[in-house]
Each structure stands twice: as structure tokens, then as C-alpha cells.
C-alpha positions in Angstrom: 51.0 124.2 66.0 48.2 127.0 65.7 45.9 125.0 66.9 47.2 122.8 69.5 45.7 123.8 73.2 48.1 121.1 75.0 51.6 119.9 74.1 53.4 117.4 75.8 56.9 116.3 74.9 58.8 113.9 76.2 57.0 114.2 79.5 59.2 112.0 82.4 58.1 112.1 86.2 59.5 110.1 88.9 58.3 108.8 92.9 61.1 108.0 94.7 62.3 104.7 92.8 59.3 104.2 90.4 58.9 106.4 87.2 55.0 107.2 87.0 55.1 108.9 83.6 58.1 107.6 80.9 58.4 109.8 77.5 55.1 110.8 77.0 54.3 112.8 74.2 51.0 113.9 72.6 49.2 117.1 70.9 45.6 118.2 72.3 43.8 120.4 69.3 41.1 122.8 69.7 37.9 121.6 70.1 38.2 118.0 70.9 37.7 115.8 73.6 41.1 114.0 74.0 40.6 110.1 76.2 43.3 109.0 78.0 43.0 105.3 79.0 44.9 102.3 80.7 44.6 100.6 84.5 45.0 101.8 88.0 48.8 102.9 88.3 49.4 103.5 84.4 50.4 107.2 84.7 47.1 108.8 83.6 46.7 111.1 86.8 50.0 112.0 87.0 50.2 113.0 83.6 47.3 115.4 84.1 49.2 117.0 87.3 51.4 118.2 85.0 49.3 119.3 82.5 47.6 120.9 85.4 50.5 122.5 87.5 50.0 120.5 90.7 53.3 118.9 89.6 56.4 119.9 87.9 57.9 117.2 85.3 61.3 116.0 86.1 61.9 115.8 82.6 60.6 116.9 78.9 57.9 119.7 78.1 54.1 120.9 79.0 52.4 123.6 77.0 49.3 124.7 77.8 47.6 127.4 76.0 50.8 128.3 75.1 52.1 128.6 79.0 54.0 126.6 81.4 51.5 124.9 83.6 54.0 125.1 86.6 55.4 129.1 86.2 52.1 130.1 84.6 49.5 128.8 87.1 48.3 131.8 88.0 47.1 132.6 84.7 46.8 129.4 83.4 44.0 129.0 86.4 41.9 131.9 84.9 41.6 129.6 81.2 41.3 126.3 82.5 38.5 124.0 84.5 39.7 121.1 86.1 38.1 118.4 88.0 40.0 116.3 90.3 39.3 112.5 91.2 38.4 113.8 94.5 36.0 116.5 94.8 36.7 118.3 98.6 33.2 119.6 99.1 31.5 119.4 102.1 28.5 117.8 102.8 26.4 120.7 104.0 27.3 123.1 101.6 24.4 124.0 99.3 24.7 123.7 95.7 24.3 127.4 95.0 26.6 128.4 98.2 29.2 126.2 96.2 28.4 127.5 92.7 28.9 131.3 94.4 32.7 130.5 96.0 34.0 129.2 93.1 32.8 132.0 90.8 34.6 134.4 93.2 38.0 132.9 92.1 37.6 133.8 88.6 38.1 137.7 87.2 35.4 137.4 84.8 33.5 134.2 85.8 30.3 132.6 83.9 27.2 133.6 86.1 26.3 130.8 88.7 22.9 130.5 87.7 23.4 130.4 84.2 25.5 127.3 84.8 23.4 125.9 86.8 20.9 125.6 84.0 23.4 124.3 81.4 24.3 121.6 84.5 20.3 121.0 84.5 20.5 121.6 88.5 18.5 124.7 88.5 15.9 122.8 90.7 18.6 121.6 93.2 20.1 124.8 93.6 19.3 124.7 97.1 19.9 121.1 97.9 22.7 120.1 100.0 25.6 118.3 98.3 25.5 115.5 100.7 22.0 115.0 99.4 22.8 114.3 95.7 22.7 111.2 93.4 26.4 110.2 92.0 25.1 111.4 88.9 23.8 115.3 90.2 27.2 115.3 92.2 29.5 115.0 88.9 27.0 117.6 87.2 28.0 119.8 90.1 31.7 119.4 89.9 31.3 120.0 86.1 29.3 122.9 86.4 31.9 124.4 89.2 35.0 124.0 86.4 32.8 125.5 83.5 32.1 129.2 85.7 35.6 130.6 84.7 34.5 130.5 80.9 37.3 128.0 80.3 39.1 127.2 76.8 40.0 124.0 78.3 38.6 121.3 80.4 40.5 118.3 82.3 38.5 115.9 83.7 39.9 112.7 85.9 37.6 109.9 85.8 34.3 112.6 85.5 32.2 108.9 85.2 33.7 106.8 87.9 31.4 105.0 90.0 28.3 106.3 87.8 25.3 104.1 86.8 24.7 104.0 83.0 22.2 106.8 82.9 24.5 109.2 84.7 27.5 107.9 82.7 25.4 108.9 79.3 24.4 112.1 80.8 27.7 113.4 81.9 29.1 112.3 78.2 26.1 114.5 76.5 27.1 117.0 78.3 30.3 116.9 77.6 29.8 116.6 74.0 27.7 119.8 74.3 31.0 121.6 75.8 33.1 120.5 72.9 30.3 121.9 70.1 30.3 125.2 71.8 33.8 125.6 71.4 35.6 123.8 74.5 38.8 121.5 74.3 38.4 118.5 77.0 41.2 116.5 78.4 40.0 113.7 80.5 41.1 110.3 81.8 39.0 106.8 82.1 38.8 103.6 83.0 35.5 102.7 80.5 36.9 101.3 76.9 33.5 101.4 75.1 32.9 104.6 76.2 36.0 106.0 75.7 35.6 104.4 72.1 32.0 105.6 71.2 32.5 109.2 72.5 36.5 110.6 71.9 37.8 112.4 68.7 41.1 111.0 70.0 42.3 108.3 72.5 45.5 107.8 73.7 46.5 104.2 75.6 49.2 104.3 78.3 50.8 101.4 80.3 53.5 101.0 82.8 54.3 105.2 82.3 54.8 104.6 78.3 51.9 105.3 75.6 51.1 102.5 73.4 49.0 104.1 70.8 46.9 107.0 70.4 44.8 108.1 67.4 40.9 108.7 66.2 39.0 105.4 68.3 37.8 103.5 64.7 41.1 104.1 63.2 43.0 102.6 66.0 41.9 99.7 66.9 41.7 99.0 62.3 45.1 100.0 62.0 46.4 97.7 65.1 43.7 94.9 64.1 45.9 95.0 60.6 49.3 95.4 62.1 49.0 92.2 64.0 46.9 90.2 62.2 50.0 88.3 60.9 50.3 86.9 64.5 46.9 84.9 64.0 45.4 87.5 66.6 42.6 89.9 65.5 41.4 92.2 68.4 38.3 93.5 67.2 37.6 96.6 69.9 39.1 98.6 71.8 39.2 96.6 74.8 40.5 93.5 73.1 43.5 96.0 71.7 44.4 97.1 74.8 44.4 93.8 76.5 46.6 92.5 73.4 49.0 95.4 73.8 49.5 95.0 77.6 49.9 91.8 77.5 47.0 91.2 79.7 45.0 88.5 78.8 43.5 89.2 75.4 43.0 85.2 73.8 41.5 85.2 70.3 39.9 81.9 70.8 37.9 83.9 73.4 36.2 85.5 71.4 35.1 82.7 68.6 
């Protein structure tokens, strides 16, 4: 598809005994910001290794920007910004220091100061990153996968332990990525955020995806396909609990 950044078919990856991702399969088009969502052990990291080429699939297909994540990484590196759950810096490094050694990976990387300002850090540009709020430390690692002027951004978790100022900021700013011409890729744990701010979601459990689709039209289309069962989730989190199996009572919710 012309306009597909990421395709993943049939995507299988084993741990010893225990299958981590089982037959995934989904398209990531230009310009979106693509949600994956589901609990702690649900496959969503290790999905994104392969999408990133930290790990190679035991089974089915990745496409990225029309490359193999795992032979291409070289290249693929020079399109793509990722940010991992962990971010690796050290405390004493400055945020300029930081912005300068990542822009020296790139060929043809975005100038450091310039991002800065899009990151709105231009006045901590000197801080250490020790010294940052949660909120200024996820603006940095943003800002350090947007210098190689990527097509594509994957973000794990990019609001994780945020308060709900940070969270809101970090999701403008993504929003802002997308309008000038980015694709994002990310993974959460949040449901009504995932809900108010992704042109798609896609729900995984247990390895498998459950459903995936436009936010609105997911959660009508399931809220209609089970009604029959005298349950009616009526959000997102209500659907997901109903589809795992996790809880989700209707008589909760009266």
C-alpha cells in the first residue's frame, strides 16, 4: 500500500516457552499516530522491537518504510526516532551536551537548537538532566528522536509516570509532529487518552490483537456487536475489560 509506513504480518516471537507476540498483523499509514494498548506482559514492547530491529521475528513479516527492520537497520536508523521505555542518560549530562551527541549520529540531522525550541527547552538548555521534572525529561527524549528529521516516530510509554499537565503536553506535542507530516507509533497504558488523542488504536492481549480501528468507531462497533449479551461497554476501557475478560460488570456501571 502506497501509503502504509509500517506493515506487520503475521508477526510471531517467542521467550524460551512463552510466545510474547502471536499473529499480529496491522498497517501504519502516513501521517497518523497509531496507539497500541493492553497490560503489563501483553506483547506491546516486543512488538515494537521488531518494528524497531532490536529483535528479529521468529515468524511472519515487518516492513518499515519499505525495509526490513532487522537487515536494514542501518538505514532504517537514519528515518526513524525511537524512544525506548528506558531512557540511558546520565544524570550530569547537560541538555545541550545530549542534544549535540545525538545529532552526531545522524548524516543530515535537524539542528539541536532548533529542536530545542520546538521541545520548548530552549531555557533548560543548560540544565542537567538529573535536574528535570518527569515532564521536561520526556520533552528531552522526544526532542533527542525528532533531530534525524524522522518520517517515523515510535514511542514506548512516552507518558508513563507523568502528571496530567505533562501527560497533555507531551500529547500536544505529539499532535503537532503528526500535522507537520510525521507518522507516530507508540504504546500505552492510559485508555482515555489513548481514546481522545489516536487516529487508530489497536488492543492486544495475551500476544493476540483483539481489535483495532478509529477510537469512536471501535468501541460503537463492539458496543453493537455484543449488545445481544445484555452487556453494553460504553468506552474504551469498559471494551477492553469486556474483551479480556477482566472484570468489566454492566451493573457497574448503572
Amino acid at each position: 500500500m502506497h501509503d502504509a509506513v509500517i506493515e506487520v504480518e503475521h508477526l510471531h516471537k517467542r521467550y524460551g516457552r512463552v510466545t510474547a507476540v502471536d499473529q499480529v498483523s496491522f498497517i501504519v499509514r502516513a501521517g497518523t499516530i497509531f496507539t497500541i494498548v493492553g497490560p503489563n506482559g501483553a506483547g506491546k514492547t516486543t512488538t515494537l522491537a521488531c518494528i524497531e530491529g532490536l529483535c528479529a521475528p521468529d515468524g511472519g513479516r515487518v516492513r518499515v518504510l519499505g525495509l526490513d527492520p532487522v537487515r536494514d537497520r542501518r538505514a532504517l536508523y537514519q528515518r526513524v526516532g525511537v524512544q525506548l521505555q528506558e531512557d540511558g542518560l546520565p544524570r550530569w549530562i547537560r541538555v545541550a551536551e545530549a542534544f549535540a551527541l545525538y545529532a552526531s549520529l545522524y548524516r543530515a540531522p535537524a539542528r539541536p537548537r532548533e529542536i530545542l525550541a520546538r521541545c520548548g527547552l530552549e531555557r533548560r538548555a543548560q540544565s542537567f538532566y538529573g535536574e528535570l521534572s518527569g515532564g521536561q525529561k520526556r520533552r528531552v527524549l522526544l526532542g533527542l528522536a525528532l533531530l534525524g528529521r524522522p518520517a517515523l516516530l515510535v514511542l514506548d510509554e512516552p507518558t508513563s509516570g507523568l502528571d496530567p499537565q505533562a501527560r497533555f503536553d507531551v500529547w500536544q506535542f505529539l499532535k503537532e509532529q503528526r500535522d507537520l507530516g510525521a507518522t507516530i507509533i507508540l504504546t500505552t497504558h492510559a485508555m482515555d487518552e489513548a481514546y481522545e488523542h489516536s487516529d487508530t488504536l489497536c488492543l492486544i492481549d495475551r500476544g493476540r490483537v483483539l481489535a483495532q480501528g478509529a477510537p469512536r468507531d471501535l468501541v460503537h462497533a463492539h458496543r453493537l456487536a455484543v449488545s445481544m449479551s445484555g452487556a453494553r461497554p460504553s468506552n474504551l476501557e469498559d471494551l477492553y475489560l469486556y474483551l479480556t475478560g477482566r472484570g468489566y460488570r454492566e451493573d457497574v456501571q448503572r
